[in-house]
TIRO-2110 file (N, C-alpha, C; in Angstrom, 1 decimal):
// TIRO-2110
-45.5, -17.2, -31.4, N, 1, A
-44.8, -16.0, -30.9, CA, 1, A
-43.4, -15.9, -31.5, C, 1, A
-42.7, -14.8, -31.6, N, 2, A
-41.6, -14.9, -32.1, CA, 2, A
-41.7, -13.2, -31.9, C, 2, A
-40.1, -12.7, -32.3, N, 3, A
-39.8, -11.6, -32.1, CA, 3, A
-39.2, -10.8, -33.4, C, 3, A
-39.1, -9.5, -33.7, N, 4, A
-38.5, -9.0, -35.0, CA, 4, A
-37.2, -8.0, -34.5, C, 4, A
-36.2, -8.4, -34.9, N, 5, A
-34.9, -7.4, -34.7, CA, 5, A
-34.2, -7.8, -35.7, C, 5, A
-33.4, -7.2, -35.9, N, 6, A
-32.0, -7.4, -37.1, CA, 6, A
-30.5, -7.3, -36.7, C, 6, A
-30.6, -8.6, -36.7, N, 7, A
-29.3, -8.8, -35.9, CA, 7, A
-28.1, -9.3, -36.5, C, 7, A
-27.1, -8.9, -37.0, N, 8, A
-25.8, -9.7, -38.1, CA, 8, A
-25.9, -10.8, -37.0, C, 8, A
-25.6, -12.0, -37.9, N, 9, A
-25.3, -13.5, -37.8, CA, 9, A
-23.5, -13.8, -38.1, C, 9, A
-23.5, -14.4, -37.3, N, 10, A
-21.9, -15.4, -37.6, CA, 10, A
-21.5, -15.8, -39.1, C, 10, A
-22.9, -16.0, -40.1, N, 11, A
-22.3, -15.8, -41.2, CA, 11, A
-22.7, -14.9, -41.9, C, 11, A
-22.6, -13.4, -41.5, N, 12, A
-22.4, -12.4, -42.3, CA, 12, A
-23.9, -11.7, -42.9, C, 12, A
-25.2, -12.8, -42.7, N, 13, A
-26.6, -12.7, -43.0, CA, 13, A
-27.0, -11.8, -42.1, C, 13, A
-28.2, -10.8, -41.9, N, 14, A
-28.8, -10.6, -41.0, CA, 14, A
-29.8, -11.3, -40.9, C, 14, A
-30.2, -11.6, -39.8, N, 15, A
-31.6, -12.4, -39.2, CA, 15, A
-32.7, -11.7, -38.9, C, 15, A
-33.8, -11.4, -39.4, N, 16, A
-35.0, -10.4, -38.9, CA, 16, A
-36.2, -11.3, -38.0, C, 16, A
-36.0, -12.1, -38.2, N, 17, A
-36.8, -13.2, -37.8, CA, 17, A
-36.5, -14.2, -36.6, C, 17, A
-37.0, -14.2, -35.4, N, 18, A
-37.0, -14.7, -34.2, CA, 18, A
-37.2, -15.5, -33.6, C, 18, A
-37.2, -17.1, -33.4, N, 19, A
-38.2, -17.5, -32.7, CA, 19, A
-37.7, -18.4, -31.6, C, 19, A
-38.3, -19.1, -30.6, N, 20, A
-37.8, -20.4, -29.8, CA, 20, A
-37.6, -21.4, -30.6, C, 20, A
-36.5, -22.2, -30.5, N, 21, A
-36.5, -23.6, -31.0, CA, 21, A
-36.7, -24.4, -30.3, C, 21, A
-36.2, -24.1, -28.6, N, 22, A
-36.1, -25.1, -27.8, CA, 22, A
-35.9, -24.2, -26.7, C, 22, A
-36.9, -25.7, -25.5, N, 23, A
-36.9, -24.9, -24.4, CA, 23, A
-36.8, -25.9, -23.6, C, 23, A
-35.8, -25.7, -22.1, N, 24, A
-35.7, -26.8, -21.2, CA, 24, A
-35.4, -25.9, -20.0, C, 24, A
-36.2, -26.7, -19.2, N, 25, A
-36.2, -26.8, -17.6, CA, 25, A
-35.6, -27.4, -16.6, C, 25, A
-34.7, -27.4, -16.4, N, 26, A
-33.7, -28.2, -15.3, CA, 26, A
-34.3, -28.0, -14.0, C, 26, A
-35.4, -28.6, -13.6, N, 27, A
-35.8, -28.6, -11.9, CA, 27, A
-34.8, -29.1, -11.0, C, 27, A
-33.7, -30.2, -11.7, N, 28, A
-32.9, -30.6, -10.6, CA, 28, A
-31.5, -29.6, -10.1, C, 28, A
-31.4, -28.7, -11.3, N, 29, A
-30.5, -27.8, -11.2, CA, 29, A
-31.1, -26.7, -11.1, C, 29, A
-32.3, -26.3, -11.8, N, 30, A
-32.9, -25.0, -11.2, CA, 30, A
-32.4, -23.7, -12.4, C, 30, A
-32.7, -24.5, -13.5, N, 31, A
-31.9, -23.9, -15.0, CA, 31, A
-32.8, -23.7, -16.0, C, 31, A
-32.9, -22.4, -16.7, N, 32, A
-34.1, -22.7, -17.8, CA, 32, A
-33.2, -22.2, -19.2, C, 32, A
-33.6, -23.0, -19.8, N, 33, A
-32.7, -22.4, -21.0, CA, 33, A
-33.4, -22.6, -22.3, C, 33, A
-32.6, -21.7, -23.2, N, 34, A
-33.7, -21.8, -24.7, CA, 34, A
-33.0, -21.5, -25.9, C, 34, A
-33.0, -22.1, -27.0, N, 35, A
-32.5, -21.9, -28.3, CA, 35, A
-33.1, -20.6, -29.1, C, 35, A
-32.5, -20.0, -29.5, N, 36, A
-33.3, -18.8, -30.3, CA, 36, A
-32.6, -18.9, -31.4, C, 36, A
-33.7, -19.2, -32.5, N, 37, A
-33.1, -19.4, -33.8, CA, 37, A
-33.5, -18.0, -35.0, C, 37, A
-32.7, -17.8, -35.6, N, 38, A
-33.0, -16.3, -36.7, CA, 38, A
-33.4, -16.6, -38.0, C, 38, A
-34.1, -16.5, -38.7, N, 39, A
-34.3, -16.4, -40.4, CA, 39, A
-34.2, -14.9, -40.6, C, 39, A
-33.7, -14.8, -42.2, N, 40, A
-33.6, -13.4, -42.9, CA, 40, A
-35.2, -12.7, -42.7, C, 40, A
-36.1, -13.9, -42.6, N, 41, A
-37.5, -12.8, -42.3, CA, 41, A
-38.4, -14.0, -42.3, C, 41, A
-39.7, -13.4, -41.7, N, 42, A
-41.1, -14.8, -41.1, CA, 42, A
-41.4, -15.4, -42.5, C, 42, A
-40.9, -15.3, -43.9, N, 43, A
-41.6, -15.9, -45.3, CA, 43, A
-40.5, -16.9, -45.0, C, 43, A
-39.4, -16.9, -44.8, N, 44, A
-38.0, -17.9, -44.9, CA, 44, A
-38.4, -19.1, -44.1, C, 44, A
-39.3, -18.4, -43.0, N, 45, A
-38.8, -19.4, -41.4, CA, 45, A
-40.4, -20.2, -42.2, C, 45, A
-41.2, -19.4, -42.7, N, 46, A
-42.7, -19.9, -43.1, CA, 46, A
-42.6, -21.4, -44.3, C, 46, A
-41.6, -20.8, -44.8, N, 47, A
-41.5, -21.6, -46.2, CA, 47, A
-40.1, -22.6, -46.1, C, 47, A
-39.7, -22.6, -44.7, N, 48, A
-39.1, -24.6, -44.3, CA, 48, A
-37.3, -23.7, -44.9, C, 48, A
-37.3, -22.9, -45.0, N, 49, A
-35.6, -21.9, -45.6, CA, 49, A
-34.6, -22.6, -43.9, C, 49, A
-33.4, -22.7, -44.2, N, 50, A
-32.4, -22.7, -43.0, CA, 50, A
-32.2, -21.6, -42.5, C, 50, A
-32.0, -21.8, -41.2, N, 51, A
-31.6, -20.7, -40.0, CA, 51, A
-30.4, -19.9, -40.5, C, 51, A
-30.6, -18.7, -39.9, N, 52, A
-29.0, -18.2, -40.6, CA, 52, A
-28.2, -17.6, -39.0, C, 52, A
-28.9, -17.5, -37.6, N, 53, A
-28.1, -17.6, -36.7, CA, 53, A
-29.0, -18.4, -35.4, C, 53, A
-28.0, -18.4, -34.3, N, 54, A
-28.7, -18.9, -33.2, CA, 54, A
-28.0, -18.4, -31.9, C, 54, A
-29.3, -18.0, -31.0, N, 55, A
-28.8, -17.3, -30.0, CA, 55, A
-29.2, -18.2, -28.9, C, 55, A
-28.2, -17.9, -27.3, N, 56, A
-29.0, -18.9, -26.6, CA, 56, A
-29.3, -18.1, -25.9, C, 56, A
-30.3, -18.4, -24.5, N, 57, A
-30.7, -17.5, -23.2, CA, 57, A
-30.5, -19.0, -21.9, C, 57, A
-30.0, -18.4, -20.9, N, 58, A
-29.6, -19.4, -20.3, CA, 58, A
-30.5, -18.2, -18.5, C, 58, A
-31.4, -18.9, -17.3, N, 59, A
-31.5, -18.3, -16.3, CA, 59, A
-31.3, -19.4, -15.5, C, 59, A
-30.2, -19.0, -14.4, N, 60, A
-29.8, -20.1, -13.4, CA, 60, A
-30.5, -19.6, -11.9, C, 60, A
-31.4, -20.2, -10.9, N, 61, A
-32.2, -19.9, -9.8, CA, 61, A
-31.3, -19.6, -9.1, C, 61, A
-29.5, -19.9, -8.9, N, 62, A
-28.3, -19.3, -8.1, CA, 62, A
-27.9, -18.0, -8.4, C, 62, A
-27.9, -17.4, -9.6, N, 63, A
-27.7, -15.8, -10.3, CA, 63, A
-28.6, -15.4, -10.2, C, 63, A
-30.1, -15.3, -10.3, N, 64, A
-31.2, -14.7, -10.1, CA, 64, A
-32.6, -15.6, -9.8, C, 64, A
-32.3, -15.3, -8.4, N, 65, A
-34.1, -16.2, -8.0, CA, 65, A
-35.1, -15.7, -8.2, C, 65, A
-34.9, -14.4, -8.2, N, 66, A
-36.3, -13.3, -8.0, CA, 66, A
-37.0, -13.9, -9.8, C, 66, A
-36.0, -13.3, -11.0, N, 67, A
-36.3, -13.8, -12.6, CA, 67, A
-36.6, -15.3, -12.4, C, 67, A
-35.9, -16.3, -12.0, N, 68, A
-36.3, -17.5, -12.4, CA, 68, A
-37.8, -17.7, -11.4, C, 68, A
-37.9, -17.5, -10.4, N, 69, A
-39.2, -17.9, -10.0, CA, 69, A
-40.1, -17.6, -10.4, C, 69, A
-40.0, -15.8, -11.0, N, 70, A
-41.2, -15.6, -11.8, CA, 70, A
-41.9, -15.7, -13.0, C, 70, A
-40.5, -16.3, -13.6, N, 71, A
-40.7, -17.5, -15.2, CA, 71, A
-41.0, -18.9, -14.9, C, 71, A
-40.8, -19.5, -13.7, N, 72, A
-41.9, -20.7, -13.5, CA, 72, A
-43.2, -20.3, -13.2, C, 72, A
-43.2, -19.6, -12.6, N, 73, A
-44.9, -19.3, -12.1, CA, 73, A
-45.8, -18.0, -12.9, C, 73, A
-45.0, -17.6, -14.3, N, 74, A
-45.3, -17.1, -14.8, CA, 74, A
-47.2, -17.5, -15.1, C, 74, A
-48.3, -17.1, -15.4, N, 75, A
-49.3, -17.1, -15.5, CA, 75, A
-49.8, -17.2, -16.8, C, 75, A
-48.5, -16.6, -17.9, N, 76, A
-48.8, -16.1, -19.2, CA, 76, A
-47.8, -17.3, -20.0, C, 76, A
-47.6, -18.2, -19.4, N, 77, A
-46.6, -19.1, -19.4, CA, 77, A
-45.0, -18.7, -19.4, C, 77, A
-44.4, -20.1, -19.9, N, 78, A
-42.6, -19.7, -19.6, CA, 78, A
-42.1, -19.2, -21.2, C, 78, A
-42.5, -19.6, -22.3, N, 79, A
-42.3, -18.9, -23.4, CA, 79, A
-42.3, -17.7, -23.4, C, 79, A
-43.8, -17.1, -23.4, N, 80, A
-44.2, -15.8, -22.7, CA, 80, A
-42.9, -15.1, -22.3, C, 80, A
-43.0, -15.7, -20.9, N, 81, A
-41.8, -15.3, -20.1, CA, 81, A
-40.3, -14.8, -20.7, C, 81, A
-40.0, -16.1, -21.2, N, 82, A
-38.7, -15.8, -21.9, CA, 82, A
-38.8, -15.3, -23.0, C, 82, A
-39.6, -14.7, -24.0, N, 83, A
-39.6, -13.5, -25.1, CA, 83, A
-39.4, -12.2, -24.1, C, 83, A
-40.2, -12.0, -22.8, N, 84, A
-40.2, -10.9, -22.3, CA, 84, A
-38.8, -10.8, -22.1, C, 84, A
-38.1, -11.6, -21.4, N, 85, A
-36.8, -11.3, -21.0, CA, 85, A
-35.7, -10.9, -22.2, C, 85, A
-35.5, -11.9, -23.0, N, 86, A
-35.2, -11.2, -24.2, CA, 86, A
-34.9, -9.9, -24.4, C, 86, A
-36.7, -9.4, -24.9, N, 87, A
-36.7, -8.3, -25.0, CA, 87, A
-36.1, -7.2, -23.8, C, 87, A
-35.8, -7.5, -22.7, N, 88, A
-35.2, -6.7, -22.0, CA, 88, A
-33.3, -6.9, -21.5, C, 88, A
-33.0, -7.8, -23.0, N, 89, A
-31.7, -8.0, -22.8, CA, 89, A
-31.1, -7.9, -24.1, C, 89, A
-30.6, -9.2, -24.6, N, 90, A
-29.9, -8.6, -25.5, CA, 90, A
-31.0, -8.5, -26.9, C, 90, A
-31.9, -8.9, -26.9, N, 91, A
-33.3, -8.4, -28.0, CA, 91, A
-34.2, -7.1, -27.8, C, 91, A
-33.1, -5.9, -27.1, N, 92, A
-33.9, -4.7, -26.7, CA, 92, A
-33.7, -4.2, -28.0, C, 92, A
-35.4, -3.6, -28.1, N, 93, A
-35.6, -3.0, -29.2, CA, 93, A
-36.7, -3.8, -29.9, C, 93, A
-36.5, -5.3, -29.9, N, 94, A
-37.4, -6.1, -30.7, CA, 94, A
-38.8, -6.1, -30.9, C, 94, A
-39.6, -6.1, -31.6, N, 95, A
-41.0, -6.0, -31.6, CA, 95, A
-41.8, -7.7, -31.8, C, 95, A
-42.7, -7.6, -31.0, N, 96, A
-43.4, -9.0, -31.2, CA, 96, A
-43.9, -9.2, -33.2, C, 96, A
-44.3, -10.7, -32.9, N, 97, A
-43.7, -10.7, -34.7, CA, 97, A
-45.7, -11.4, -34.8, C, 97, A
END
C-alpha cells in the first residue's frame, strides 16, 4: 500500500510516491507513530533510488482517544488505518497507489 500526491520536498524535488517506512506502537505511552517516506514516483522507490522527502504522523491516546482506539482495533489493520488518516490530513487529496 502506499499513497500518490505531489508534494515539494525540503530539497526542492517533488515526491509522488508514498509509502510507510516505519511504524511503532508505544502501549506504555499510548503513541502510534510512522515514517512516511516520498520517491519522485513508484519506478524510483521500485528500482532501490533514494528518498527525496520524509513525513512523520504521530497519534497520542491523550489528544485523541476516540482516533487512537480505532487504529488499534482497526479490523483492516493499523497500516490500513494510518494511510486512512493521512488521507484525511495532511495527504488530502492522495490516491491509493
Amino acid at each position: 500500500m502506499a499513497l500518490i500526491l505531489s508534494i515539494n520536498t525540503d530539497y526542492g524535488v517533488q515526491a509522488s510516491y508514498w509509502k510507510i517506512s516505519k511504524c511503532r506502537v508505544d502501549n506504555d505511552n499510548k503513541q502510534i507513530r510512522a515514517d512516511i517516506i516520498g520517491y519522485v514516483d513508484q519506478n524510483a522507490r521500485e528500482n532501490g533510488s533514494l528518498s527525496v522527502g520524509t513525513k512523520y504522523f504521530a497519534l497520542n491516546q491523550a489528544t485523541d482517544s476516540a482516533t487512537y482506539n480505532t487504529m488499534i482495533d482497526s479490523p483492516d489493520g493499523l497500516l490500513t488505518a494510518i494511510y486512512t488518516q493521512l488521507k484525511q490530513g495532511d495527504f488530502a487529496g492522495a490516491t491509493d497507489a
